[in-house]
C-alpha positions, 0 to 999 in steps of 0.5 A: 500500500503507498505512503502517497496521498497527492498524485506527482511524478518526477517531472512534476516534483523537479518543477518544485525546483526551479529558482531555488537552492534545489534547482543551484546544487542540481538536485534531481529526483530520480526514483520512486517506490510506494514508500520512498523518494530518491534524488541524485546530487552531484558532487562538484564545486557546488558542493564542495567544502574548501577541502575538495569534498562534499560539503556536509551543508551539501548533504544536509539539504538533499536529505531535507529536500527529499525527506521534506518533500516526500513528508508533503506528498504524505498529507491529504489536501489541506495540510502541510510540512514543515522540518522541526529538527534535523540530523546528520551523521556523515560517514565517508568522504566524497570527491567526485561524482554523484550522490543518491539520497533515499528517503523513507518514513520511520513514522507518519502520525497525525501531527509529526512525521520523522523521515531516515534518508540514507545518501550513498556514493556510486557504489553504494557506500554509506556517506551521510545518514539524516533523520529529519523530524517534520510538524504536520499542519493545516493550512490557514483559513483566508478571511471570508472562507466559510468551513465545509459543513 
């Protein structure tokens, strides 16, 4: 049974990127499966610390890109996420190339939602695992809107 509850595709979900911090570090969602989403970042002078390897930063905001956006893709028509907290531990150090993040849901309750995303390298070695903590919340009444009764 799927997590879904909005219809999207990948086309659809890398539209949300364009003029954002997404769309600058070529962040692509590339997968989905009826509980997870992927994306692939590259791993080059957009992402880089001073070092030459992947910014920790980097790897941050894919996994609360994906972890985020799947979080809201989980909730039904009025209502929206938005992170709480989020953690990282990085494991391995990456030079090059292209990361994939993958997240997938630890818990999808009525009003918080926790994600793990698991980033790995081209050969599927562990480089960060995040776990982000999402508030479920409804969207605001505009003045002048009458509740369905």
């Amino acid at each position: 049974m799927s997590i879904w509850k909005k219809p999207f595709s990948l086309e659809s979900l890398n539209q949300t990127s364009t003029h954002t911090l997404v769309e600058h570090l070529a962040i692509e969602y590339c997968d989905y499966d009826e509980e997870s989403l992927s994306a692939v970042m590259p791993v080059d002078a957009r992402t880089h610390q001073p070092f030459g390897m992947l910014h920790g930063g980097a790897s941050v905001v894919l996994a609360e890109t994906l972890g985020s956006l799947a979080a809201n893709m989980c909730v039904a028509d009025g209502k929206y996420c938005v992170g709480l907290d989020i953690n990282a531990n990085h494991i391995r150090a990456v030079r090059s190339g292209i990361v994939k993040g993958t997240a997938k849901p630890v818990h999808l309750g009525a009003t918080t939602q926790v994600w793990q995303i698991e980033i790995v390298d081209e050969r599927g070695r562990l480089v960060c695992t995040s776990r982000l903590t999402m508030a479920v919340l409804n969207h605001k009444k505009r003045s002048g809107e009458v509740a369905a009764q």
